[in-house]
C-alpha positions in Angstrom: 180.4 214.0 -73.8 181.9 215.7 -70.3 183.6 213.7 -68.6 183.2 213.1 -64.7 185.4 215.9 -63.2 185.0 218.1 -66.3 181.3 218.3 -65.2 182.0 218.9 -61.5 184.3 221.6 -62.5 182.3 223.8 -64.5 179.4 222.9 -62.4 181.7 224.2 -59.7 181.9 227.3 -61.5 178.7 227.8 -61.7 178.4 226.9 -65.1 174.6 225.9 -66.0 176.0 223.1 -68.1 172.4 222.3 -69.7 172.1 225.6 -70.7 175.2 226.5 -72.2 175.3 222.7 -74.0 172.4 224.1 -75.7 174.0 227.3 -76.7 176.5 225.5 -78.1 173.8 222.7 -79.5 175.5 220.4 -77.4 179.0 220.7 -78.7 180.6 220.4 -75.5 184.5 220.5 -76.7 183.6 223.7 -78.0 181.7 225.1 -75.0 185.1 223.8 -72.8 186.8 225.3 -75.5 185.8 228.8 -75.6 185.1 228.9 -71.8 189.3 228.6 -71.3 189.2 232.0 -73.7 187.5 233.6 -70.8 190.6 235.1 -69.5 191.7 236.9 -72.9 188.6 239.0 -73.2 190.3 242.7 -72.3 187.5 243.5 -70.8 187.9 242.2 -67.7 191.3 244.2 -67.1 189.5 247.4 -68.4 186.5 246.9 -65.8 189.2 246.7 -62.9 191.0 249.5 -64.4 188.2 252.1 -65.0 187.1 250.9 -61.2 190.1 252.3 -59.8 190.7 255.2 -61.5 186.7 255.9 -60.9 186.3 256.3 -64.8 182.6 255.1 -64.4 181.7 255.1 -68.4 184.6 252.8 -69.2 183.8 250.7 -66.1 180.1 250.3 -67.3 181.2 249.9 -71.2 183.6 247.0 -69.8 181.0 245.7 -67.0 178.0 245.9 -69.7 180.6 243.6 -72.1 181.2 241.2 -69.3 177.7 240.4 -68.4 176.6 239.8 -72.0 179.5 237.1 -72.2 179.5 235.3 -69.1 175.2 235.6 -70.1 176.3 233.6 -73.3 178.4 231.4 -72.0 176.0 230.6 -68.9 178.1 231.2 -65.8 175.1 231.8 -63.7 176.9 233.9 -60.5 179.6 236.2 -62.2 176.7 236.8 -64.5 174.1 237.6 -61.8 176.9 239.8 -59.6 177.9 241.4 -63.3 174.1 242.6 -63.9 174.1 244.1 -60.6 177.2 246.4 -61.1 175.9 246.8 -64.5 172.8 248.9 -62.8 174.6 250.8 -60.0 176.9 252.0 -62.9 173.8 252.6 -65.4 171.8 254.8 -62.2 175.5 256.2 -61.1 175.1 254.8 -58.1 178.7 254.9 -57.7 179.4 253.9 -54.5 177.0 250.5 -54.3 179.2 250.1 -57.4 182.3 250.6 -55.9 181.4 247.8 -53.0 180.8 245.7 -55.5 183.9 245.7 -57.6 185.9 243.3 -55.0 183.2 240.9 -55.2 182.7 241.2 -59.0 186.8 240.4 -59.2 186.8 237.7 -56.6 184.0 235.6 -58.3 185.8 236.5 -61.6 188.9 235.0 -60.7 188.1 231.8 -58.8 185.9 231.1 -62.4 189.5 231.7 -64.6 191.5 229.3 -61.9 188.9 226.8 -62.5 188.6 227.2 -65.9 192.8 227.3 -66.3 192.4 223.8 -64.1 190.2 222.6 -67.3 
């Protein structure tokens, strides 16, 4: 069972604990487990990479990879900002997309501090 603070944390995330427990059919030291993976998956580097260089493809291919993860693993903003960019990369609307990209990372990286916190 998650403990007190462990709760508020991913809650604080914006995990939707109930929804990823039942992903995870209510293995929670797993869930806790592969959320602190988060900040190996490459695609996260790629997606700020591709942003800056403007390679729009690799940007979406990375974005696209993001959002089905953070989807999985229920982290309800990054994955709602995620499917945005997703879209304005999908219709090349390039600059929404661009705006976006600070946001995207922002939310992205207060989720791995907390999750490093774990």
């Amino acid at each position: 069972m998650l403990d007190d603070i462990t709760r508020t944390r991913l809650t604080e995330a914006g995990v939707d604990i109930e929804d990823a427990l039942n992903r995870f059919m209510g293995k929670d030291d797993l869930l806790v487990k592969i959320l602190k993976k988060l900040d190996q998956d490459n695609n996260y580097q790629l997606y700020k990479i591709a942003m800056a260089v403007e390679n729009y493809e690799e940007a979406f291919n990375a974005a696209h990879a993001l959002k089905g993860v953070t989807g999985n693993l229920s982290i309800m903003p990054l994955y709602r900002i995620l499917c945005e960019e997703v879209e304005y990369l999908r219709h090349h609307e390039y600059e929404k997309a661009k705006e976006l990209t600070t946001p995207v990372i922002n939310e992205y990286d207060r989720v791995l501090k907390i999750f490093d916190e774990l």
